[in-house]
Biopython code that builds the backbone (N, CA, C, O; Angstrom):
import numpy as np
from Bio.PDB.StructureBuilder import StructureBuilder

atoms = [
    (1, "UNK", "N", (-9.060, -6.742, -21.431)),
    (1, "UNK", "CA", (-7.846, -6.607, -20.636)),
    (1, "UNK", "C", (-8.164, -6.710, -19.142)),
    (1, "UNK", "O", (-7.314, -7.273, -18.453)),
    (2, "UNK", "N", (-9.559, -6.123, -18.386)),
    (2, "UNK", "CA", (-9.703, -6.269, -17.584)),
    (2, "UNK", "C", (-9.901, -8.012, -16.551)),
    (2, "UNK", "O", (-9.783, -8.149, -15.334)),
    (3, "UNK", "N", (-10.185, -8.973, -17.482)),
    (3, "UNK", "CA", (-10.913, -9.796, -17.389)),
    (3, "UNK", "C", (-9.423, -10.769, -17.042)),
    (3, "UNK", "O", (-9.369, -11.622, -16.155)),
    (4, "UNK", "N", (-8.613, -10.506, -17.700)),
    (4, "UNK", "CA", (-6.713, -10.848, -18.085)),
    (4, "UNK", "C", (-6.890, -10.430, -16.629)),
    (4, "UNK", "O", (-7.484, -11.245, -15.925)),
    (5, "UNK", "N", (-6.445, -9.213, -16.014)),
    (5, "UNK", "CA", (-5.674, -8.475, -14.954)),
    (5, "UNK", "C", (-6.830, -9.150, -13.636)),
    (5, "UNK", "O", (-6.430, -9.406, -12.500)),
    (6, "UNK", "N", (-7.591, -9.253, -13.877)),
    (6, "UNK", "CA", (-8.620, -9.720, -12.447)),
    (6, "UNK", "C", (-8.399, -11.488, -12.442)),
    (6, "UNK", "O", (-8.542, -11.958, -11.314)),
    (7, "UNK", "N", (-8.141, -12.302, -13.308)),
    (7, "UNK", "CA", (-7.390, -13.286, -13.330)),
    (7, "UNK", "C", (-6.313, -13.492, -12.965)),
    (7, "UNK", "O", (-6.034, -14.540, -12.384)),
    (8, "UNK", "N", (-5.366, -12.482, -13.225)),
    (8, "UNK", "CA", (-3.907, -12.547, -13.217)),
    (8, "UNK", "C", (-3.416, -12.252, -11.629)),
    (8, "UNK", "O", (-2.489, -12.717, -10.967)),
    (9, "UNK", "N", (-4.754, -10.997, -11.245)),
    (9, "UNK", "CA", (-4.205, -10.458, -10.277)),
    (9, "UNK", "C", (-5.542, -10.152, -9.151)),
    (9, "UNK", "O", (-6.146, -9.096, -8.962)),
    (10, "UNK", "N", (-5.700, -11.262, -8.617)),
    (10, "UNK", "CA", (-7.238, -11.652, -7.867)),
    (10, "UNK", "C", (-7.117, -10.606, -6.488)),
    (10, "UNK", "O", (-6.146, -10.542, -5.734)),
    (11, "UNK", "N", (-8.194, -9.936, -6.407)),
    (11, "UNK", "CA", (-8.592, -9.066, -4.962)),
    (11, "UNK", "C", (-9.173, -9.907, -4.231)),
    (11, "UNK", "O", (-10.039, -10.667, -4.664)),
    (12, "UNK", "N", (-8.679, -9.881, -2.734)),
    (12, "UNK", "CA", (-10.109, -10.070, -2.115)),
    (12, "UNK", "C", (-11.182, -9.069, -1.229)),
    (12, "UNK", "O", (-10.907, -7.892, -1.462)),
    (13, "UNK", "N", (-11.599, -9.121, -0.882)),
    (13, "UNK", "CA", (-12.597, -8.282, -0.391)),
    (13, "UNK", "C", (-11.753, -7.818, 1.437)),
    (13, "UNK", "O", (-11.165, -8.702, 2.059)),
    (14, "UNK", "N", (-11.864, -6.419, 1.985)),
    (14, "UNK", "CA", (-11.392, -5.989, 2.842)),
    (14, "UNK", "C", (-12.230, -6.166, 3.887)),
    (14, "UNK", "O", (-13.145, -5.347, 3.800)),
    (15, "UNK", "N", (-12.370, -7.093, 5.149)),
    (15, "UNK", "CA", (-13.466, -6.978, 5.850)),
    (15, "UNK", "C", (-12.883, -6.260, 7.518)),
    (15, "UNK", "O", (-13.637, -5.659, 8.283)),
    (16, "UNK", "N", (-11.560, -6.488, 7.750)),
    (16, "UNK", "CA", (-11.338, -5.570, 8.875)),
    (16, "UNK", "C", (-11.760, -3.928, 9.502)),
    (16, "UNK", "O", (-12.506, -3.154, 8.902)),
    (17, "UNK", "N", (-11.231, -3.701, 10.549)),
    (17, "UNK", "CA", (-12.003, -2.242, 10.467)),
    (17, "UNK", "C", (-11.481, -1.150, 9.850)),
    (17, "UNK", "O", (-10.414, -0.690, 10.257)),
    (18, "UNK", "N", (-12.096, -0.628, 8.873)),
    (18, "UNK", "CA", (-11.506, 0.168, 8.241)),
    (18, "UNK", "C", (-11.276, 1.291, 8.258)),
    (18, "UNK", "O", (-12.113, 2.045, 8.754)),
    (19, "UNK", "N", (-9.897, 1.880, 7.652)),
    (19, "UNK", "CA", (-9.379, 3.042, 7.998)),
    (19, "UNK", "C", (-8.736, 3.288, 6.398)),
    (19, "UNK", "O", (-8.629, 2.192, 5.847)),
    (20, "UNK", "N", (-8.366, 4.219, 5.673)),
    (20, "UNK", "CA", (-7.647, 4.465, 4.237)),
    (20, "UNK", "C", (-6.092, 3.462, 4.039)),
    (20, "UNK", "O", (-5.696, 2.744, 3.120)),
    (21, "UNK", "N", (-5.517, 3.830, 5.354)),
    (21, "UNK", "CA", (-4.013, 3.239, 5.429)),
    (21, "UNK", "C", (-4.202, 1.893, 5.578)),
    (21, "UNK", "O", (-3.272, 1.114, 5.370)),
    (22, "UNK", "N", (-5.542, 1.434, 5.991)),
    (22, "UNK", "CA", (-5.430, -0.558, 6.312)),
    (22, "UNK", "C", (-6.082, -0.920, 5.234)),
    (22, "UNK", "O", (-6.387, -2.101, 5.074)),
    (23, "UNK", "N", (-6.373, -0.039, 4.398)),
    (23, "UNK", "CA", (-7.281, -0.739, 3.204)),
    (23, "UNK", "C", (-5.884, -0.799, 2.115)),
    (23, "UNK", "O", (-5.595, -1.677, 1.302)),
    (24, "UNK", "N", (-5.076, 0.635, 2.486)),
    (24, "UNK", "CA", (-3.881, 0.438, 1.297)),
    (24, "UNK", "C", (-2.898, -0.226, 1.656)),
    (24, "UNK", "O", (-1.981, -0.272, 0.836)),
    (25, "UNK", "N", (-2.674, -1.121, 3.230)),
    (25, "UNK", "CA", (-1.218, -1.931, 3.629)),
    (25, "UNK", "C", (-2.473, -3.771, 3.341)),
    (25, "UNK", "O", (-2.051, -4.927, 3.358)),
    (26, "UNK", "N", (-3.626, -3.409, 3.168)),
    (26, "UNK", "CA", (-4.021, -5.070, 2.599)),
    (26, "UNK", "C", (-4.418, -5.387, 1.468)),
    (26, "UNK", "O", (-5.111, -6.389, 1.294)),
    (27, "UNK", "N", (-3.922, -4.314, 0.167)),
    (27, "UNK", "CA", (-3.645, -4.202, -1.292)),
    (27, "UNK", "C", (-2.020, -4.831, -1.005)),
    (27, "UNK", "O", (-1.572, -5.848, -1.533)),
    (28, "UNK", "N", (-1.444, -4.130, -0.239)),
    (28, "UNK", "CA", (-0.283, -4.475, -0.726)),
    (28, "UNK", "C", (0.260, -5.966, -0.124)),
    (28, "UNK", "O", (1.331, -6.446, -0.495)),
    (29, "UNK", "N", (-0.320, -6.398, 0.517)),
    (29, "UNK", "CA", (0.132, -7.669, 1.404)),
    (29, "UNK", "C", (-0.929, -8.441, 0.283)),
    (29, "UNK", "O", (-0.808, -9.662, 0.184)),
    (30, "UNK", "N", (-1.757, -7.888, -0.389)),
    (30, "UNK", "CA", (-2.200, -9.461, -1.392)),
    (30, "UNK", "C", (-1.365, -9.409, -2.245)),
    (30, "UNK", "O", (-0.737, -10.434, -2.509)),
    (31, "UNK", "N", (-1.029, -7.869, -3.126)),
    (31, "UNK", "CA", (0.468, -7.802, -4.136)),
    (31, "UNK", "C", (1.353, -8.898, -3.830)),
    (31, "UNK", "O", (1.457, -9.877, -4.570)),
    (32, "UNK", "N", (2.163, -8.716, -2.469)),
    (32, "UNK", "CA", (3.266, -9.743, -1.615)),
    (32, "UNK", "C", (3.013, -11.096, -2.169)),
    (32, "UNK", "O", (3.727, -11.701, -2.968)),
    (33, "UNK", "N", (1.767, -11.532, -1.570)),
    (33, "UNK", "CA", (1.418, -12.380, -1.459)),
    (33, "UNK", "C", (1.448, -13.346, -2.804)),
    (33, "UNK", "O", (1.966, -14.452, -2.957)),
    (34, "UNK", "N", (0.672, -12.486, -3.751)),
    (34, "UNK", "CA", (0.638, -12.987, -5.073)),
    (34, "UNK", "C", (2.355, -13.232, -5.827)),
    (34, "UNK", "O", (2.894, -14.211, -6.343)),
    (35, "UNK", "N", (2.794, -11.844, -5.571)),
    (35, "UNK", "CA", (4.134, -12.193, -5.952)),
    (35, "UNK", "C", (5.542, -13.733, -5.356)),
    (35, "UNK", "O", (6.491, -14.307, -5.890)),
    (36, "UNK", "N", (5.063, -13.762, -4.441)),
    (36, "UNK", "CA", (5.636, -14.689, -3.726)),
    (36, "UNK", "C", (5.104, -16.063, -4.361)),
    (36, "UNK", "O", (5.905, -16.868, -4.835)),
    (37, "UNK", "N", (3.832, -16.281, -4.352)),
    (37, "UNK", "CA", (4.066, -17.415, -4.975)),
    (37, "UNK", "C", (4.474, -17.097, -6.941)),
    (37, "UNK", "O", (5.214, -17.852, -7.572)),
    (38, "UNK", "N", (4.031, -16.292, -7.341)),
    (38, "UNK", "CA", (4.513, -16.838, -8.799)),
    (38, "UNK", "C", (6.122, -17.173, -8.602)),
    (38, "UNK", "O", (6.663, -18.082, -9.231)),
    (39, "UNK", "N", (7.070, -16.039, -7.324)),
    (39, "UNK", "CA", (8.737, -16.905, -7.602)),
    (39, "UNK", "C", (8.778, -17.917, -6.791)),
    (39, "UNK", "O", (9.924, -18.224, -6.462)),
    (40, "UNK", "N", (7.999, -18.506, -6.378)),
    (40, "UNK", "CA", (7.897, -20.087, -5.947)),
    (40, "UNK", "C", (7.758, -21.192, -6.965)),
    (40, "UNK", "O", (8.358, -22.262, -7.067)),
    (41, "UNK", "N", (6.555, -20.497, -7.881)),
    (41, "UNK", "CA", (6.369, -21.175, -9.011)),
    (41, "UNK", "C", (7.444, -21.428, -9.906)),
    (41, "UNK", "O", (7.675, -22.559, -10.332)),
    (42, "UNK", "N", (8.119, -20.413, -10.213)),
    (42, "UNK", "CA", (9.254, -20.140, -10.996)),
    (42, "UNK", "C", (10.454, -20.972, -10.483)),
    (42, "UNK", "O", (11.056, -21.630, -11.332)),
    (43, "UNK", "N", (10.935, -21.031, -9.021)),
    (43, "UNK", "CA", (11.764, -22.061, -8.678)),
    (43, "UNK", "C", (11.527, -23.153, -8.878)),
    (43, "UNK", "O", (12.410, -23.763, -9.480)),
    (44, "UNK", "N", (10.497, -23.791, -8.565)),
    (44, "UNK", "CA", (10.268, -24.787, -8.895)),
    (44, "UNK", "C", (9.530, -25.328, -9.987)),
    (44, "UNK", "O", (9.045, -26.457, -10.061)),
    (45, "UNK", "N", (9.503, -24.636, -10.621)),
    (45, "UNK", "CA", (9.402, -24.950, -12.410)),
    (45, "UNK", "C", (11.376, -24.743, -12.835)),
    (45, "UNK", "O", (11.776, -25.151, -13.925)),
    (46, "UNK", "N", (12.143, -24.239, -12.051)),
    (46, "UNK", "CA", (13.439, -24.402, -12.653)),
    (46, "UNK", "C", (13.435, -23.104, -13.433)),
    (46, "UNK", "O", (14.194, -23.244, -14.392)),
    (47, "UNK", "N", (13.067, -22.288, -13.420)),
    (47, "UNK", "CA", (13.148, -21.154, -13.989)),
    (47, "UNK", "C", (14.055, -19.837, -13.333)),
    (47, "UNK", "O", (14.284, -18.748, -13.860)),
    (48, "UNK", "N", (14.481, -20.354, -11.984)),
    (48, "UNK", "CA", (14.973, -19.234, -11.786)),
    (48, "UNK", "C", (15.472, -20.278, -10.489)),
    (48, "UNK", "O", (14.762, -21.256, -10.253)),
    (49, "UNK", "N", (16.668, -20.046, -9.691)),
    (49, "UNK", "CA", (17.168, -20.186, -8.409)),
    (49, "UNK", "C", (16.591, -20.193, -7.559)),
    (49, "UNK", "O", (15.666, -19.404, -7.365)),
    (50, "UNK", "N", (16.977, -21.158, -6.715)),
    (50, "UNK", "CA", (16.518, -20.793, -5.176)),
    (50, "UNK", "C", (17.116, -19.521, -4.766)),
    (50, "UNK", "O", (16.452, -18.513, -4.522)),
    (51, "UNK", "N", (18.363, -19.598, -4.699)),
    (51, "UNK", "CA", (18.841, -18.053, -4.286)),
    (51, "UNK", "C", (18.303, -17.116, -5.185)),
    (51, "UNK", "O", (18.047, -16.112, -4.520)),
    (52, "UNK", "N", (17.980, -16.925, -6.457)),
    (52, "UNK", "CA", (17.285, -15.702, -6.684)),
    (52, "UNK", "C", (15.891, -15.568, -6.032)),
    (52, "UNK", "O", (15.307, -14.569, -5.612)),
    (53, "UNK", "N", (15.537, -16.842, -6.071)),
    (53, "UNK", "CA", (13.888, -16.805, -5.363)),
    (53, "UNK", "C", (14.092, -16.132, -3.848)),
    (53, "UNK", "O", (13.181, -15.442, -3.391)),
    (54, "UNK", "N", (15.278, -16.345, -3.109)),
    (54, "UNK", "CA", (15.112, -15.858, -1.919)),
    (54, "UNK", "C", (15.219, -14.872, -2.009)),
    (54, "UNK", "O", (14.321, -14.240, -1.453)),
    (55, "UNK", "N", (16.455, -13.914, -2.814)),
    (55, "UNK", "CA", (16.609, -12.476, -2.891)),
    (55, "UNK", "C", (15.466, -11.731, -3.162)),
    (55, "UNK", "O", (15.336, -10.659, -2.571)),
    (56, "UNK", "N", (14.301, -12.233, -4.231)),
    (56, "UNK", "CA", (13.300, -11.556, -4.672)),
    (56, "UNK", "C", (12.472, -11.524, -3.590)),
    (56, "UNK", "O", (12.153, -10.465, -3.048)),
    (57, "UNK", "N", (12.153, -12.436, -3.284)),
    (57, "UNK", "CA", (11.019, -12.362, -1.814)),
    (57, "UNK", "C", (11.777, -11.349, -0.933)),
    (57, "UNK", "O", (11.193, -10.293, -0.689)),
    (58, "UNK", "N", (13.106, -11.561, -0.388)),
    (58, "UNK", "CA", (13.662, -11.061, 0.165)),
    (58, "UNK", "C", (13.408, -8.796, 0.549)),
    (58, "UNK", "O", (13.259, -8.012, 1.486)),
    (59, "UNK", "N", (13.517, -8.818, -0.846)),
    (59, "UNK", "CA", (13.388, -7.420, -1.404)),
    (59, "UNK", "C", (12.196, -6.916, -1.545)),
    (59, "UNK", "O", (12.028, -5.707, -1.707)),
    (60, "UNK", "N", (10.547, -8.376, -1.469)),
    (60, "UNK", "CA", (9.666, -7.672, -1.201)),
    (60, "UNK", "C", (9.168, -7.642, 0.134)),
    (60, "UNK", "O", (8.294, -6.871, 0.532)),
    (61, "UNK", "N", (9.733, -8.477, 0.788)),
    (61, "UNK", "CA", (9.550, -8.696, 2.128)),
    (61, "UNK", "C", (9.943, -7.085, 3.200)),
    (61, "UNK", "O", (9.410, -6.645, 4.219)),
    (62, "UNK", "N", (11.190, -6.553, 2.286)),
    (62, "UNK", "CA", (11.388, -5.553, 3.049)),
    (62, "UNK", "C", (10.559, -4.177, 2.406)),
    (62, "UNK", "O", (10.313, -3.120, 2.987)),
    (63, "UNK", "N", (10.198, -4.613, 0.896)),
    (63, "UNK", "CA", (9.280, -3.140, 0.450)),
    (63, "UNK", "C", (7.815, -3.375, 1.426)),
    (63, "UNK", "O", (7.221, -2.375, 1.831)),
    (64, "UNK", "N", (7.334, -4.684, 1.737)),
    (64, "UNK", "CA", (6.422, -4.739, 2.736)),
    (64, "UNK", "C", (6.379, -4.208, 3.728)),
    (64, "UNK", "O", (5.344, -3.578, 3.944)),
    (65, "UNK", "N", (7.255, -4.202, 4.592)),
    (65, "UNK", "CA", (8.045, -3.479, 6.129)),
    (65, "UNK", "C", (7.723, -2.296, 5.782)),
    (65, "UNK", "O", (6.798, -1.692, 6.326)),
    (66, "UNK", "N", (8.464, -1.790, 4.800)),
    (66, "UNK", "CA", (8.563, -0.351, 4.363)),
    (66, "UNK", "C", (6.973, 0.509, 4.292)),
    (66, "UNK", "O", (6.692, 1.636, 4.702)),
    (67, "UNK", "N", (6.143, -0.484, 3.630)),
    (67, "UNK", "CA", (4.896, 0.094, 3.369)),
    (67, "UNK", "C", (4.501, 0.135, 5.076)),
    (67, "UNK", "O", (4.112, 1.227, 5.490)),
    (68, "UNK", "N", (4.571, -0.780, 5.874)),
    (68, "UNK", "CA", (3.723, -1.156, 6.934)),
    (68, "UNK", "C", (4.245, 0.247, 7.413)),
    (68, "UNK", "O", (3.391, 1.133, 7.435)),
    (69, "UNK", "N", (5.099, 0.472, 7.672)),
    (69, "UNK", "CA", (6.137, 1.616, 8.435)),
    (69, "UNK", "C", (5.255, 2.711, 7.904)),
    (69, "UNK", "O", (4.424, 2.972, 8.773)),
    (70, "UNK", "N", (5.085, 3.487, 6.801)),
    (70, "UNK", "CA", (5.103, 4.222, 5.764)),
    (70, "UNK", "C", (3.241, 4.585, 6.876)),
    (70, "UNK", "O", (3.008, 5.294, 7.855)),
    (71, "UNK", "N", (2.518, 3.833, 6.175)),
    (71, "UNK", "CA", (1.122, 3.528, 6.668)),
    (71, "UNK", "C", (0.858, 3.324, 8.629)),
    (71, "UNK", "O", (-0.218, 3.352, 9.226)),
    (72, "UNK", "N", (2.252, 3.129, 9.208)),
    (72, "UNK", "CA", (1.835, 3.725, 10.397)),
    (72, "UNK", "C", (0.841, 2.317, 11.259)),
    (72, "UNK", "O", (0.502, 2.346, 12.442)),
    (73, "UNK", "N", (0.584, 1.332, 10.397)),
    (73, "UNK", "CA", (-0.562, -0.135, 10.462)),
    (73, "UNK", "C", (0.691, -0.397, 12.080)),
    (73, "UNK", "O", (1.903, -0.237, 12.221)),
    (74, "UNK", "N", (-0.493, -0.878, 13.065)),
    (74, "UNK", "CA", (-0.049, -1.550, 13.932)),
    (74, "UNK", "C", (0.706, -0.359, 15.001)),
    (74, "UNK", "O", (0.560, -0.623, 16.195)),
    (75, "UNK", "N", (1.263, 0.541, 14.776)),
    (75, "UNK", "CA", (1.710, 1.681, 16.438)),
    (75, "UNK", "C", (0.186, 2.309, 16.496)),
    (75, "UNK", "O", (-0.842, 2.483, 15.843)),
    (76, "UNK", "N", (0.838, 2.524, 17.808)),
    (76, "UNK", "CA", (-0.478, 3.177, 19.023)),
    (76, "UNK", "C", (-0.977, 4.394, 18.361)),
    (76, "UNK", "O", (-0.200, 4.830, 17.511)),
    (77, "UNK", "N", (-1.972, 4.997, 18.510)),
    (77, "UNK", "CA", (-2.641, 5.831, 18.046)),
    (77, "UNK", "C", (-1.627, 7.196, 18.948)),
    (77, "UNK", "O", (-0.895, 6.876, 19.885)),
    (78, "UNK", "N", (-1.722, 8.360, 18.580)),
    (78, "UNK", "CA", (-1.121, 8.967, 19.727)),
    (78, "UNK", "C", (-2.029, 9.163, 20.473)),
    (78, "UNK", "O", (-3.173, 9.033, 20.037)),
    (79, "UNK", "N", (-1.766, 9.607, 22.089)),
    (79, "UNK", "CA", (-2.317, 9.754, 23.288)),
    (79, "UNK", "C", (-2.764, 10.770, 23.449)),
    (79, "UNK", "O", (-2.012, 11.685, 23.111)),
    (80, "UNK", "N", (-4.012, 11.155, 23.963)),
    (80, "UNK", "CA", (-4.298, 12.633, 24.193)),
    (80, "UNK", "C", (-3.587, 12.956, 25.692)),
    (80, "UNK", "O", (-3.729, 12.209, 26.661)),
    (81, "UNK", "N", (-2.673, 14.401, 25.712)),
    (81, "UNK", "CA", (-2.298, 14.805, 26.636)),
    (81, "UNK", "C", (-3.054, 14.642, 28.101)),
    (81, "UNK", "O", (-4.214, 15.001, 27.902)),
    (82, "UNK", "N", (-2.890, 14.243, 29.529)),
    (82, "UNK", "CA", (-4.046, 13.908, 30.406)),
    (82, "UNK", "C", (-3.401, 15.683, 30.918)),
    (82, "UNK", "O", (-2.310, 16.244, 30.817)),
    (83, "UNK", "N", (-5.267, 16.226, 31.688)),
    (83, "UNK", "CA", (-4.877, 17.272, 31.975)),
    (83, "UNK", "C", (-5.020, 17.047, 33.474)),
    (83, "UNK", "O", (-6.019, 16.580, 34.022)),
    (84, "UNK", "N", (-3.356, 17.626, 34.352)),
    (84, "UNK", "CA", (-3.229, 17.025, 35.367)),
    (84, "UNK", "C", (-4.639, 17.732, 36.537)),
    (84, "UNK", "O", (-5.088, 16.934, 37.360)),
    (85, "UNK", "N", (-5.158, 19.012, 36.519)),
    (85, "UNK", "CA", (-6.125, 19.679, 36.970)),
    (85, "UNK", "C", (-7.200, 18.636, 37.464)),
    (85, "UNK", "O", (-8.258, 19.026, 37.956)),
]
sb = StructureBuilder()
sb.init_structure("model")
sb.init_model(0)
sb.init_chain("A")
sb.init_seg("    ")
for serial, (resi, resn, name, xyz) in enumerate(atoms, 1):
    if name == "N":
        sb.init_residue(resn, " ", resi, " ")
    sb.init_atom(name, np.array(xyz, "f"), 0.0, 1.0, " ", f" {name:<3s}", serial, name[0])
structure = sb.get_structure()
């Protein structure tokens, strides 16, 4: 089964600088990623709409946002107070 799911569902290796939250928002942007094309595939195999293909991307496009948000990836670190003294 494993051999199925690492086929089905390919990692790549994390080489940015790492932190817990950028290792878990670039799991989920290969998820995206992967998902996006199989409903590409699917449109254009005729299996499903363009308009459903857009809605679906659509809906992961914003669970993406959501994660990025969630994980905090990309705002400023907070600031240490300056002491005016």
């Amino acid at each position: 089964m494993s051999e199925k799911s690492d086929f089905l569902y390919p990692r790549g290796r994390y080489y940015g600088d790492f932190t817990p939250q950028k290792l878990a928002f670039n799991a989920n942007l290969q998820e995206f990623a992967q998902k996006v094309s199989y409903i590409c595939n699917l449109e254009t195999g005729g299996k499903i709409s363009s308009i459903e293909a857009y809605e679906e991307i659509k809906k992961l496009w914003k669970d993406l946002k959501t994660s990025k948000k969630e994980l905090q990836i990309g705002e400023e670190p907070p600031s240490e107070p300056s002491d005016p003294a």
